[in-house]
C-alpha positions in Angstrom: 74.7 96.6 107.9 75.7 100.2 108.3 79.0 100.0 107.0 78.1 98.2 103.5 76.2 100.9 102.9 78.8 103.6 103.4 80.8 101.5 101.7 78.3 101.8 98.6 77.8 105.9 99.4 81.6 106.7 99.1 81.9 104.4 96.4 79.6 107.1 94.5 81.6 109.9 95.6 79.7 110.6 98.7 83.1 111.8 100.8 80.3 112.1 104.1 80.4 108.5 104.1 83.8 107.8 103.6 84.5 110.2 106.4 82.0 107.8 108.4 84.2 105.1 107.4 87.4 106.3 108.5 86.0 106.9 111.7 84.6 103.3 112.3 88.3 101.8 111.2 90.6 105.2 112.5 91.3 103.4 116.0 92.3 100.1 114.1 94.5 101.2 111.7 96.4 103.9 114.2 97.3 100.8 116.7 98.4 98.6 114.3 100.3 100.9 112.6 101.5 102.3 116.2 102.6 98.8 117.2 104.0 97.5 113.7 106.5 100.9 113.3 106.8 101.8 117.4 106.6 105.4 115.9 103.6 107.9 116.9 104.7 110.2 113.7 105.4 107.6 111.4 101.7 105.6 112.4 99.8 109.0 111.6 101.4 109.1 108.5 101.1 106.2 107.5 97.6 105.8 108.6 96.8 109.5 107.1 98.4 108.3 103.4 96.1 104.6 103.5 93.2 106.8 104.2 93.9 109.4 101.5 94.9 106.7 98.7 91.9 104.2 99.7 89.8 107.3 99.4 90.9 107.8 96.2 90.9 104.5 95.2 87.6 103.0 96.6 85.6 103.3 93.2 87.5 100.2 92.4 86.7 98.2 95.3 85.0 95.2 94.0 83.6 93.3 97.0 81.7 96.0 99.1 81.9 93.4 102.1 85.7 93.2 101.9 86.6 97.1 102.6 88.2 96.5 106.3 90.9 93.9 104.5 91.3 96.1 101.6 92.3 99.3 103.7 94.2 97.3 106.3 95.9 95.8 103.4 97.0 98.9 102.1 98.1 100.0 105.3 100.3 96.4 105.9 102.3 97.0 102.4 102.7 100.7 103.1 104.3 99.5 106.9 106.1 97.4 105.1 108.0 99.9 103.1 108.2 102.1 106.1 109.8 98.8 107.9 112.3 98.5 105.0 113.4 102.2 105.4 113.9 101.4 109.1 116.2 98.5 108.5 118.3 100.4 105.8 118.5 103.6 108.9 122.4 103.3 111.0 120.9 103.6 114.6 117.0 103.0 115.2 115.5 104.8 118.3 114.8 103.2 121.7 111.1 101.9 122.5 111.2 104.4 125.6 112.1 107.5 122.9 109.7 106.5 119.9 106.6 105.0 122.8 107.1 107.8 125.5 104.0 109.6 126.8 100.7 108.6 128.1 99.3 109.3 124.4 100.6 106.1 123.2 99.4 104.1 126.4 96.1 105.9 125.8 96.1 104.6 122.3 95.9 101.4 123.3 93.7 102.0 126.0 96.0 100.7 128.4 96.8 103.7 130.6 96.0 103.8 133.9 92.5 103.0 134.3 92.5 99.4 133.2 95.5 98.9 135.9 98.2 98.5 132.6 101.3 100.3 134.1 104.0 101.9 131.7 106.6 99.3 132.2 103.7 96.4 131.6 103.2 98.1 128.4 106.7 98.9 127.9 107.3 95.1 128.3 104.9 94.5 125.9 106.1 96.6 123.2 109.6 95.4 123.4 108.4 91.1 123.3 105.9 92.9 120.2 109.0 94.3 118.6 111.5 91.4 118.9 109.3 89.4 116.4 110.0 88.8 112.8 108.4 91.7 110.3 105.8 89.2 109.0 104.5 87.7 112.7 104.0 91.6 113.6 101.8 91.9 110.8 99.9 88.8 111.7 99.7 89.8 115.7 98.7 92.9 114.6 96.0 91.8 112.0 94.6 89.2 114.1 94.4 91.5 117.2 94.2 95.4 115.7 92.6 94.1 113.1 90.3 91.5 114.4 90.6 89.1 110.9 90.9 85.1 111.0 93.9 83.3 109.9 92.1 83.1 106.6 91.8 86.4 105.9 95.2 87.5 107.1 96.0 84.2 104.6 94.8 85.8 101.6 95.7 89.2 102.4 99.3 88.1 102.8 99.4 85.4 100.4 100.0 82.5 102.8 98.1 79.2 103.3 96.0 79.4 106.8 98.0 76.7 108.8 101.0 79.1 108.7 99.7 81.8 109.2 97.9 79.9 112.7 101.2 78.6 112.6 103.2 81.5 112.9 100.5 83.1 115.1 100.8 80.5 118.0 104.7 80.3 117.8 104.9 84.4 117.9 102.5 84.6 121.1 104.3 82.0 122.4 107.6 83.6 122.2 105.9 87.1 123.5 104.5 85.1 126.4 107.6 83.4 127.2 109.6 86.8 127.1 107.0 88.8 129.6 106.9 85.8 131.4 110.9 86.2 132.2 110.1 89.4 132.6 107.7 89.4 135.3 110.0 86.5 136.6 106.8 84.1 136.7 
């Protein structure tokens, strides 16, 4: 496989192959990020400091196989401190300020060609966002990230029945709320 081998390369020091790597899991990491903060700036950054310290810190992955949940579990506990600041702001920014502009539909790759409209994703955003911190991260793992329950399990320290658990009742909830949405 192509990527355990650039996994082994930038292990070495080989930044060529690192810089392959970032731009197999770039796409990943910016919508998860993008829908875990709702923030274009504060995804980028975020995304731009897990690729700088797992780049400075991949000598010391052990399990070549396991760099995807490594870096997307550097990326989870650096959203999670960017969530925290969030809570501790007075006034948080409206979904329509922070996800304005066909960029972030684009992101997604849900702008207008696949027939997702604004509002649809605006919709979407808003039953993403109502969710509790840690069924975000799952939603976002499972889907961004494409890991099973028993990945996100170990990467968030959880047994695998909650985590399927909290998965199910989270897309239930977001299905119920654009479901009232569309009136359906």
């Amino acid at each position: 496989m192509e990527e355990l081998g650039l996994v082994r390369r930038a292990k070495q020091g080989d930044v060529d192959a690192y810089g392959r790597l970032y731009e197999m899991v770039y796409k990943d990491l910016y919508r998860f990020a993008l829908f875990t903060l709702k923030n274009p700036q504060d995804a980028e950054d975020v995304v731009a400091d897990t690729v700088a310290d797992s780049f400075v810190g991949i000598g010391k992955l052990k399990a070549d196989e396991a760099f995807r949940g490594w870096i997307f579990r550097i990326l989870t506990n650096k959203c999670r401190r960017i969530l925290k600041r969030y809570a501790e702001r007075p006034v948080m920014k409206e979904y329509g300020e922070a996800m304005s502009g066909r960029e972030n539909a684009a992101a997604f790759s849900l702008g207008g060609e696949d027939g997702v409209n604004r509002e649809d994703l605006m919709d979407l955003y808003r039953a993403f966002g109502s969710l509790p911190q840690e069924d975000r991260l799952i939603i976002g793992l499972s889907f961004f990230g494409g890991y099973s329950s028993e990945e996100i399990a170990a990467m968030l320290k959880r047994k695998s029945g909650t985590v399927r658990s909290r998965q199910s009742r989270a897309l239930a909830k977001m299905r119920q709320m654009l479901t009232g949405a569309y009136g359906l």
